[in-house]
C-alpha positions as CSV (number, residue, x, y, z in Angstrom):
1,X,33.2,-3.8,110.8
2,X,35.8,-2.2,108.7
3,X,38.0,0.4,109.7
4,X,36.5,2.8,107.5
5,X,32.5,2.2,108.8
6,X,34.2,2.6,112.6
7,X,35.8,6.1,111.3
8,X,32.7,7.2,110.5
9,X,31.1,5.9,113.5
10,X,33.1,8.0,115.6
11,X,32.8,10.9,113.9
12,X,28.8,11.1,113.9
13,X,28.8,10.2,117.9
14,X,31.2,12.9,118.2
15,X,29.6,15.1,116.4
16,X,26.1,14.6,118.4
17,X,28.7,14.7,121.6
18,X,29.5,18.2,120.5
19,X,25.7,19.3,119.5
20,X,25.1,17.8,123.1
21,X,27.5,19.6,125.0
22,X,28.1,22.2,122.8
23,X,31.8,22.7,120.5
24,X,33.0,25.7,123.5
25,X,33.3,24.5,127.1
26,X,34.4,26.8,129.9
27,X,35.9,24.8,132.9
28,X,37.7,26.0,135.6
29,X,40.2,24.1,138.2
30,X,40.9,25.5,141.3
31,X,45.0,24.9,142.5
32,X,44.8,23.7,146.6
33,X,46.4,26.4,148.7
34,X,50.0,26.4,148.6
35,X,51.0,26.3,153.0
36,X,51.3,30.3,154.1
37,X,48.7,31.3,151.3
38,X,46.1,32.3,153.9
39,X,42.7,32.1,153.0
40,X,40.9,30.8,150.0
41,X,40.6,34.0,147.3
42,X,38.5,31.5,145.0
43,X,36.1,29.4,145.9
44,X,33.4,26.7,143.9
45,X,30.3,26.6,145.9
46,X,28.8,24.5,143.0
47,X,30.0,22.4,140.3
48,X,29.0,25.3,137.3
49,X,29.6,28.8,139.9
50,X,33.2,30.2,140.9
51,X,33.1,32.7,143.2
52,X,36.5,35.1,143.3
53,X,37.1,37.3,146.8
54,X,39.3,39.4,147.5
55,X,40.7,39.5,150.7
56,X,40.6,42.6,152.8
57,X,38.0,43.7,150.8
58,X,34.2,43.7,150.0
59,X,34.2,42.8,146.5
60,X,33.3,39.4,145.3
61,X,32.8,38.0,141.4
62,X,30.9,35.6,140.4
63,X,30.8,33.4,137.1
64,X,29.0,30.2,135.8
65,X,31.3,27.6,134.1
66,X,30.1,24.7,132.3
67,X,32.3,22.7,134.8
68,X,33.9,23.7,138.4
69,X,36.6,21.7,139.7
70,X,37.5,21.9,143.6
71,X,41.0,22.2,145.2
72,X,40.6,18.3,145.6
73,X,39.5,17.4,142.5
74,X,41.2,14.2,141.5
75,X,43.9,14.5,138.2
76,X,41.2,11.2,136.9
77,X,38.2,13.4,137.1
78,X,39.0,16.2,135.7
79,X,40.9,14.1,132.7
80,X,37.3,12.0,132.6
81,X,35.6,15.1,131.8
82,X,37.8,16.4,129.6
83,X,38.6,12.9,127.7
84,X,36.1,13.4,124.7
85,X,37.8,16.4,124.0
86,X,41.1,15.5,123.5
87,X,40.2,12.5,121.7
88,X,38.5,14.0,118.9
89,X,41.4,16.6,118.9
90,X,44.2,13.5,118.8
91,X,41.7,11.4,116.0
92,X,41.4,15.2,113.8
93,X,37.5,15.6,114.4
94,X,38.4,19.5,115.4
């Protein structure tokens, strides 16, 4: 296979990638509390909802993500997920 056939290769399963998952993804990491924080203010209680509260108070937002990372998400998942991404963006694809 030349280099030009593999080029084009990658391009047409990137672009059925993107039809897939769609071209705009909204993911969300939570950072792990920093010692003397207190308590949690956001919170994933699934892998597409983060929940924000507000401490001392009743209020409480939620909002659906394509992709919620936990406090203890691993660095390698979160890269894993957003891999395809960044190497169509590196190869020129968007």
């Amino acid at each position: 296979v030349n280099w030009r056939q593999e080029l084009r290769q990658r391009r047409m399963l990137q672009d059925q990638l993107q039809e897939l998952k769609g071209s705009i993804r909204v993911m969300c990491r939570i950072r792990p509390i920093a010692p003397g924080e207190g308590d949690a203010a956001v919170i994933a209680p699934s892998s597409t909802e983060v929940v924000l509260t507000q401490p001392g108070r009743d209020g409480r937002k939620s909002f659906v993500v394509d992709q919620a990372f936990e406090s203890n998400t691993s660095q390698a998942s979160v890269f894993e997920e957003v891999e395809p991404v960044v190497e169509s963006v590196l190869q020129g694809f968007n």
